[in-house]
N, C-alpha and C positions, 0 to 999 in steps of 0.2 A: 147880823141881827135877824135876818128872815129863817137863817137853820132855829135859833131861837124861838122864835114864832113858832115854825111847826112843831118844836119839841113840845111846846107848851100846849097844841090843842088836844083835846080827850085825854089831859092829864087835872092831878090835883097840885101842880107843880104854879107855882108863884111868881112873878118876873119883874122887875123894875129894874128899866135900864136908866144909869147915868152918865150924859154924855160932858167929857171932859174937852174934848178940842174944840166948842164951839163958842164964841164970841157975844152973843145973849141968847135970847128967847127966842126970836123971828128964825136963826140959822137954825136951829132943834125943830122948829115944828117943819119949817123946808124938810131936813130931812127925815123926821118920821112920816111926812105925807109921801116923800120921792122914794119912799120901802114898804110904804101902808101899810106899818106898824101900827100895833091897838095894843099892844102894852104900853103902861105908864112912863114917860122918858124924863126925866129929872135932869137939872141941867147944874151940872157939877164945877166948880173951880178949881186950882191949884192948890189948895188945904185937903182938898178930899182925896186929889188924885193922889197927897200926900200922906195921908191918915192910912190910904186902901192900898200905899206902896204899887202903883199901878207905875209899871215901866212899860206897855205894850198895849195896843187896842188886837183886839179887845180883851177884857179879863175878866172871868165869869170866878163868883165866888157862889158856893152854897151854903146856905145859911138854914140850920133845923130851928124848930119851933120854939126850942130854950133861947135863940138869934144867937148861937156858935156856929161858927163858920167848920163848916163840916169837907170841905173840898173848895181846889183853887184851879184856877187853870189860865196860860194866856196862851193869847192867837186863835185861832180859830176850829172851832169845835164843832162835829158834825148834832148831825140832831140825835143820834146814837147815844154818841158822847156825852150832849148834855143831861139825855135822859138818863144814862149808867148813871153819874157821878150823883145826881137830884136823888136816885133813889137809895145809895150810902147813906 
């Protein structure tokens, strides 16, 4: 999530992350404070991880303005990478 982060500063690029392996509320905010994350982190369940076919952490999807997912990608993606794919 922190390559994340840097992709995202000095851009016009958008982020909300959802975290699926975590058990409520209290374990999400642990760890966006133990990463000091400042994007929005949404705490996801077993429907979503199933709706978003999410086999692997993490999995970054790009979504354009029409909300078509434009680019997918799982495992881990440098800030390069997320910035190429965001700009498709």
């Amino acid at each position: 999530m922190p390559n994340l982060e840097a992709a995202l500063l000095d851009s016009d690029i958008n982020a909300v992350g959802i975290a699926l392996d975590y058990k409520n509320q209290h374990e999400v905010i642990q760890f966006v404070d133990e990463l000091k994350l400042t994007m929005p982190i949404l705490l996801g369940d077993k429907n979503t991880k199933k709706n978003y076919k999410i086999s692997a952490f993490p999995t970054y999807y790009v979504i354009n303005e029409q909300l078509q997912i434009t680019a997918r990608s799982m495992g881990y993606s440098s800030e390069l990478g997320i910035s190429l794919r965001a700009d498709n």
